[in-house]
C-alpha positions in Angstrom: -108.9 -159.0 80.1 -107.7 -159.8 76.6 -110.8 -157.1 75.2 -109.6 -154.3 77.2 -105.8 -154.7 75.4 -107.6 -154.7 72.3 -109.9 -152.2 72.2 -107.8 -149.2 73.3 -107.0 -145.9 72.6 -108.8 -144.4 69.8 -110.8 -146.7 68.0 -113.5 -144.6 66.2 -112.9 -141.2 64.2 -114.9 -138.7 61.5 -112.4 -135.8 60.2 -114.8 -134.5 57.8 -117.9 -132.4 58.3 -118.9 -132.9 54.8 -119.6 -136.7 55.4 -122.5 -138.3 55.3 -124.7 -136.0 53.2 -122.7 -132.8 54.9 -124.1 -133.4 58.5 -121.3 -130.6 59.8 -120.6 -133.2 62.5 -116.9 -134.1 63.4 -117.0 -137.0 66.2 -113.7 -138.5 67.7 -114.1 -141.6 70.3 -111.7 -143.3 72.9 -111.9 -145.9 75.3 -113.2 -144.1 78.4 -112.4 -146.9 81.0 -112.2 -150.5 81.1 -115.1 -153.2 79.3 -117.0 -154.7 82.2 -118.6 -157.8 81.5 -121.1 -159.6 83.0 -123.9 -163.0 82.5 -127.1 -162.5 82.0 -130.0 -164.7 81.1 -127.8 -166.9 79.4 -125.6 -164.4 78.0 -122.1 -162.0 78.4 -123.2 -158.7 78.4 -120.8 -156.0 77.7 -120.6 -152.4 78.8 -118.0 -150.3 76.5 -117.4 -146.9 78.2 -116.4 -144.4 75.5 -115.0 -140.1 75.6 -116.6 -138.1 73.0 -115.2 -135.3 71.4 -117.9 -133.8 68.6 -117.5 -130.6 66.6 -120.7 -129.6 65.7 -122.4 -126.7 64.0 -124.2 -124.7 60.9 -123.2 -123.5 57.6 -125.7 -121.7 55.2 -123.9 -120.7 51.7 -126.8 -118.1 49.8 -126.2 -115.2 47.7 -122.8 -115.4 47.6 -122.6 -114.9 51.3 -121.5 -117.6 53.7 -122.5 -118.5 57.8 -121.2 -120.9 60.1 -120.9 -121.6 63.8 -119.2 -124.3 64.8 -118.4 -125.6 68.2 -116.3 -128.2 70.1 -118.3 -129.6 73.0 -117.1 -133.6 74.8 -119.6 -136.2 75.8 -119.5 -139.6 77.5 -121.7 -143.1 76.1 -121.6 -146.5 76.8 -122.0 -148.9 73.8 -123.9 -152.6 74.9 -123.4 -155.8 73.5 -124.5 -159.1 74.1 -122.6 -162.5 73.3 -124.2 -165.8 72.7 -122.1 -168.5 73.7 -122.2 -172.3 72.3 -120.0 -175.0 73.6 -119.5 -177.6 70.4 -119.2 -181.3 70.9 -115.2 -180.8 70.2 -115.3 -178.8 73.0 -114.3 -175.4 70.9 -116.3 -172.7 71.5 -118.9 -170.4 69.1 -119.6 -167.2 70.0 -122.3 -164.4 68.3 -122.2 -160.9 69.1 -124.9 -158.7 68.9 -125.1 -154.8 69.6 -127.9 -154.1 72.8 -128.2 -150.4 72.3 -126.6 -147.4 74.2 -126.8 -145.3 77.5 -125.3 -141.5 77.7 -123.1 -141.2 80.4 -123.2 -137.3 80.1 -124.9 -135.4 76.6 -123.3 -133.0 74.3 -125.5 -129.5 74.5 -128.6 -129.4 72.5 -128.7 -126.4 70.8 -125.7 -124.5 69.1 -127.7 -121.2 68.1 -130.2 -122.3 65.7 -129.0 -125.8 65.1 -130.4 -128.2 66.9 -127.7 -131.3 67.6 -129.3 -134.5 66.7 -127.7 -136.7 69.5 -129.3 -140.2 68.5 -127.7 -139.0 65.4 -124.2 -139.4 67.0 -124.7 -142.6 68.8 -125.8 -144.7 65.8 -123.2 -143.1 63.8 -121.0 -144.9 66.6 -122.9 -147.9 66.6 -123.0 -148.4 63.2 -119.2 -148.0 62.2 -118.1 -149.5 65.2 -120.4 -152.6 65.9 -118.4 -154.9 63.7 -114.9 -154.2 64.5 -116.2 -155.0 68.4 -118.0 -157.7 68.2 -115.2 -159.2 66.0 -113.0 -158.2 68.8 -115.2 -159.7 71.2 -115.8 -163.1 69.8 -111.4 -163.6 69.4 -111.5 -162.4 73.1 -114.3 -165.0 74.0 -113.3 -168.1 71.9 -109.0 -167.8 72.9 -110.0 -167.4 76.8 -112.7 -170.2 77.1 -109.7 -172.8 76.5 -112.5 -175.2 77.7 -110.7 -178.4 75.7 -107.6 -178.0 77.6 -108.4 -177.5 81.1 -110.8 -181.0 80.5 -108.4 -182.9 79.0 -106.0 -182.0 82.0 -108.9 -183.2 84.2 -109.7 -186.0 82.3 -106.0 -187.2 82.6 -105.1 -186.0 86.2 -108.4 -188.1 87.9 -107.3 -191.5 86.0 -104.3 -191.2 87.7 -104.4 -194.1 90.8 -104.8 -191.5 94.0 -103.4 -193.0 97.0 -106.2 -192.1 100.0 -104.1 -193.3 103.3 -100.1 -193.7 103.1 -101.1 -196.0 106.3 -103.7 -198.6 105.6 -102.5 -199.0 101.8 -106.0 -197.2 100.7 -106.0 -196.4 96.9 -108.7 -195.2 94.6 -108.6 -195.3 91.0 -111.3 -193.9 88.7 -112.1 -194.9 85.0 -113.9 -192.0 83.2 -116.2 -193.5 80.4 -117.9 -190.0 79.0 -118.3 -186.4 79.2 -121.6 -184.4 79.4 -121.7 -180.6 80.7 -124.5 -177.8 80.7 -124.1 -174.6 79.2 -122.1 -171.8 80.6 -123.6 -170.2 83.1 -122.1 -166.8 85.5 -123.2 -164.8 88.3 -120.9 -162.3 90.9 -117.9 -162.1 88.6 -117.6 -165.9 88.3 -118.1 -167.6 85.0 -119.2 -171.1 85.2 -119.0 -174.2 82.7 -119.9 -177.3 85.2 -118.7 -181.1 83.3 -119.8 -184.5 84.1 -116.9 -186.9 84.0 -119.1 -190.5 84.2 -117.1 -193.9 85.0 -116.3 -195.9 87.3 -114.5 -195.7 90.6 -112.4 -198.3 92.2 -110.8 -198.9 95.6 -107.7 -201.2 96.6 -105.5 -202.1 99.2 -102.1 -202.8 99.5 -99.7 -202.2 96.7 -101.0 -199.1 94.1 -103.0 -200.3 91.2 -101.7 -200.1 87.9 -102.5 -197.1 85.8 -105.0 -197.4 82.8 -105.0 -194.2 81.6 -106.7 -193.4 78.0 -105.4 -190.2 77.3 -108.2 -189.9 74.5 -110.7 -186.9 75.3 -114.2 -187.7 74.0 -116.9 -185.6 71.9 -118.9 -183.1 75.0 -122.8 -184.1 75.1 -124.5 -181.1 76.0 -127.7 -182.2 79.1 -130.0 -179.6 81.0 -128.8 -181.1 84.3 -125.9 -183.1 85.9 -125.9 -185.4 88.7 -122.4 -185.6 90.8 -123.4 -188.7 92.4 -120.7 -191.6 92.6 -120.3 -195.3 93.1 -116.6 -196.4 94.5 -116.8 -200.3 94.1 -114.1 -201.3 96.8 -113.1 -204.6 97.6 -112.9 -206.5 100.6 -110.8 -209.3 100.4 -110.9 -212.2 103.6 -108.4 -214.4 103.0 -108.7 -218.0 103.9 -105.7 -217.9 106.5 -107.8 -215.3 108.6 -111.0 -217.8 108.0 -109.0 -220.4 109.1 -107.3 -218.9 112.5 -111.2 -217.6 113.4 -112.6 -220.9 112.7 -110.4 -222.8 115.1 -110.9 -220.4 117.8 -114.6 -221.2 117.5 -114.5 -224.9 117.2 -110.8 -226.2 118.1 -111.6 -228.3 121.5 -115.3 -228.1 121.6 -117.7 -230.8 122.1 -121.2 -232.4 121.1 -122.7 -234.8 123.2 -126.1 -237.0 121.8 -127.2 -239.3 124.3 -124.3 -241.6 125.0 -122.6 -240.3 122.0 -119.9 -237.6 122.0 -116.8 -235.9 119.4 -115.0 -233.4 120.4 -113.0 -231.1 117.1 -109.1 -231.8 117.4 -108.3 -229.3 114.3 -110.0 -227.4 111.6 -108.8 -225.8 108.3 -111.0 -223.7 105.6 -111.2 -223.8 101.9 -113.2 -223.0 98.6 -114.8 -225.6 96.1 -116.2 -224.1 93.6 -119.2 -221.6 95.6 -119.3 -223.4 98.5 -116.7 -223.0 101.5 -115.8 -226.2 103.1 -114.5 -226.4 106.8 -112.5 -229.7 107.4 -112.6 -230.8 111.0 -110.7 -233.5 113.0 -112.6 -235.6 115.4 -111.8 -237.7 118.2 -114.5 -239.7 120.3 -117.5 -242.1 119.1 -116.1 -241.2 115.6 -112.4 -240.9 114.8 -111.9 -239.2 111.5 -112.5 -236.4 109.4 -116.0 -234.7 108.9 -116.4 -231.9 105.8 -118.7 -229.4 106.2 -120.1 -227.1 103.2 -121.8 -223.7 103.3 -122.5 -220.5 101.3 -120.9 -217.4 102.4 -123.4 -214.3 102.8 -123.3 -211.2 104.2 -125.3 -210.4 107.1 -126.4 -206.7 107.7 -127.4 -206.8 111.3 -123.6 -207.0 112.6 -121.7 -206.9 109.3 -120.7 -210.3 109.4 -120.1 -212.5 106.6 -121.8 -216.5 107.5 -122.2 -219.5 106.0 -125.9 -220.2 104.6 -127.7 -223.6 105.0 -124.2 -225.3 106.3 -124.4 -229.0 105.6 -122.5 -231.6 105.9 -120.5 -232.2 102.5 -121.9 -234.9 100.0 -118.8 -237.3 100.7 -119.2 -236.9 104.0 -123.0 -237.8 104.3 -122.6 -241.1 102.5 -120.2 -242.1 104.6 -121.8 -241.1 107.6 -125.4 -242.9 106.4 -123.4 -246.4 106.4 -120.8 -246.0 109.2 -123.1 -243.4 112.0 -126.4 -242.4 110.9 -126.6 -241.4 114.3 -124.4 -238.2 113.8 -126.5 -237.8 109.9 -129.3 -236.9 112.0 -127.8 -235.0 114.9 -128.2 -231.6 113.7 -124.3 -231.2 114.3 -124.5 -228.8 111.1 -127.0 -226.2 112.2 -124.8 -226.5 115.6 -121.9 -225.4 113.8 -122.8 -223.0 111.4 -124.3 -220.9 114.1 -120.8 -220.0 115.3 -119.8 -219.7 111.8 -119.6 -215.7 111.9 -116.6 -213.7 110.3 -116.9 -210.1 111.5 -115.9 -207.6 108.3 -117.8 -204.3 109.6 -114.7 -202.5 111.4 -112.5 -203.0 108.2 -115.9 -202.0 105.9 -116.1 -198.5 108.0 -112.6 -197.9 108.3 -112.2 -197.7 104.6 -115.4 -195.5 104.6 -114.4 -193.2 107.1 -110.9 -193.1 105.6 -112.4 -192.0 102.3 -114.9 -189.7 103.6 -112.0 -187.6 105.3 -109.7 -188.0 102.1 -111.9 -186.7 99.6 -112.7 -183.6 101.9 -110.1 -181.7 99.7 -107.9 -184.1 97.8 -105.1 -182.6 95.0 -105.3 -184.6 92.1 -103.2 -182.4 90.0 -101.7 -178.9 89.4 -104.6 -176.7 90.6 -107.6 -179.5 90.4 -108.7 -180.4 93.8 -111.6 -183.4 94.3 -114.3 -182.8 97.0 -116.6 -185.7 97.7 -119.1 -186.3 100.2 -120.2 -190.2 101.7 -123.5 -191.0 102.3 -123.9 -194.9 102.4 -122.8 -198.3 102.4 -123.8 -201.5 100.8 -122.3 -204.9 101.0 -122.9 -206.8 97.7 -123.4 -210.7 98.0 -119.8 -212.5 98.9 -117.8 -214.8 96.2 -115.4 -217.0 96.5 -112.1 -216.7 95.1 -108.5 -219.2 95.2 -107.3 -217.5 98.0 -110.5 -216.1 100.1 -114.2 -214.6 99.9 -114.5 -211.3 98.3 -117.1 -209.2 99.4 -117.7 -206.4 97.0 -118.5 -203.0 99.0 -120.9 -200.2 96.9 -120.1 -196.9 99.2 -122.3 -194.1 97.8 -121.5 -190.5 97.8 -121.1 -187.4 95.6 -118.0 -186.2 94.7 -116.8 -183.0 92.6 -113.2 -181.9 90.4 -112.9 -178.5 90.9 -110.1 -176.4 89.2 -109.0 -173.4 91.2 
């Protein structure tokens, strides 16, 4: 520890028995052993272990005659201190020092012939010539080995760096940090603590890695009372029209709807986006030869993960034609027909990513020493969009997750 180099040696000494009003005390003090530290109610508590030597005595001058007795006798104290720590909002670090009194570790003798030795005597005059050199010593010590702005800006940087999850399914997660809260320092067990709160927002893509957006700029710390490690990953799942289109056909490519002496049968289908609603063109062949629209919303469905299509109707085009040309087939109910088979299954993909992540962030090295730890503990599907080339299904998995640096 950067105290124990430099409080060392000698570090306290009284060569004259004439100082101090003539006290005929002499007092020499080393460092006995190393400066333990510990946290305590908020504070470092320091235990300085120091090897007395102490000549001691009397000396009576009357009449012309003089007496003395003098003797050399070694003791052992321990000096206490306390430190106060503040973490400032530029993330440097104030410390105050105060002296918390004194233990004996073994006494000088009591009595040199007549002379009583005033030991309380001795340990204040320690205290009090020694008390500001140490706690100067301790507050350098404190404030150059809590480096608490570099090791957070090396966190900061190292988590907005796109992580790739799995090599094999493309999985990346990038985070954007927005702010920085933390609570004070706390210690216990030989372990000092100073636990942050990075708050942003977490991403996850597949495919190719995401580009990097990384703002190298550290902010000012906000000091809280308590910190949540909870986390939101916003992943997207992307179904692109050529997969809505294969499914479709294989649920409507040769089937056939019979009312009364009325029949079509569905030659070939292909899938689109206009605007919110997803159309599904169809070729027909039988009382009507043609092309029939069909327009829905896309939703998700929770009971089997499934994305459908809401309130399917037939499209606007398509009805006014159909009122002039075969009312019949306006009326048929053809619509609620087909949007009942209208189901997209997205669940496997949705709990693959989750159980991909979940395993990831187990132990996952973001940098030189910082690990990330995270926990999932939910899903939630947020209501499907459309987009040029597909529906997007926004996915909300829920979790806590942790930067550790070891």
């Amino acid at each position: 520890m950067m105290l124990n180099r430099q409080l060392n040696g000698l570090i306290y000494e009284d060569n004259s028995l004439d100082d101090n009003g003539g006290d005929n005390i002499m007092v020499k003090a080393w460092k006995r052993d190393n400066i333990k530290i510990g946290f305590e109610n908020g504070q470092f508590i320091y235990r300085v272990p120091l090897k007395l030597w102490i000549k001691a005595g009397w000396k009576i001058e009357q009449f012309g005659i003089s007496l003395s007795d003098y003797r050399e006798m070694n003791a052992e104290i321990a000096l206490k201190f306390r430190s106060s720590v503040i973490v400032n909002k530029d993330w440097s670090v104030t410390t105050v020092t105060t002296s918390d009194g004194y233990e004996w570790l073994t006494k000088p003798t009591l009595k040199i012939g007549p002379v009583d030795l005033p030991i309380t005597f001795i340990a204040d005059l320690i205290i009090k010539y020694n008390t500001k050199s140490i706690n100067s010593a301790i507050d350098d010590g404190l404030e150059q080995s809590l480096d608490l702005k570099t090791t957070a800006r090396q966190a900061w940087i190292e988590m907005q760096k796109p992580m790739l999850l799995s090599e094999e399914f493309g999985l990346w997660l990038r985070i954007s940090p927005k702010s920085v809260s933390a609570v004070p320092i706390t210690g216990g067990k030989g372990i000092i603590k100073h636990t942050t709160s990075i708050q942003g927002v977490a991403e996850c893509f597949t495919g190719k890695q995401p580009p990097s957006r990384i703002n190298p700029i550290l902010p000012d710390l906000t000091t809280v009372n308590s910190l949540s490690d909870d986390f939101l990953a916003n992943v997207i799942s992307y179904i692109r029209y050529e997969y809505l289109d294969s499914i479709t056909r294989l649920m409507l490519i040769n089937t056939s709807y019979t009312f009364g002496k009325k029949k079509i049968t569905i030659t070939g289908v292909s899938v689109y986006g206009n605007e919110s609603k997803m159309i599904i063109a169809t070729d027909v062949t039988g009382s009507i030869n043609g092309k029939l629209y069909f327009a829905g919303m896309p939703m998700y469905r929770a009971t089997d993960s499934s994305i459908i299509l809401k309130d399917l109707q037939f499209s606007v085009q398509t009805r006014n034609v159909l009122v002039k040309s075969a009312s019949w087939l306006a009326t048929s109910g053809i619509e609620k027909m087909i949007g009942k088979k209208m189901s997209y299954p997205i669940g496997a993909d949705i709990h693959e990513t989750y159980d991909m992540m979940a395993e990831s962030l187990k132990k996952y090295e973001i940098g030189e020493g910082f690990f990330m730890t995270g926990n999932l503990a939910g899903i939630d599907v947020q209501q499907p969009v459309l987009a040029p080339a597909g529906i997007i299904a926004p996915v909300s998995i829920k979790g806590k997750l942790s930067v550790k640096l070891e």
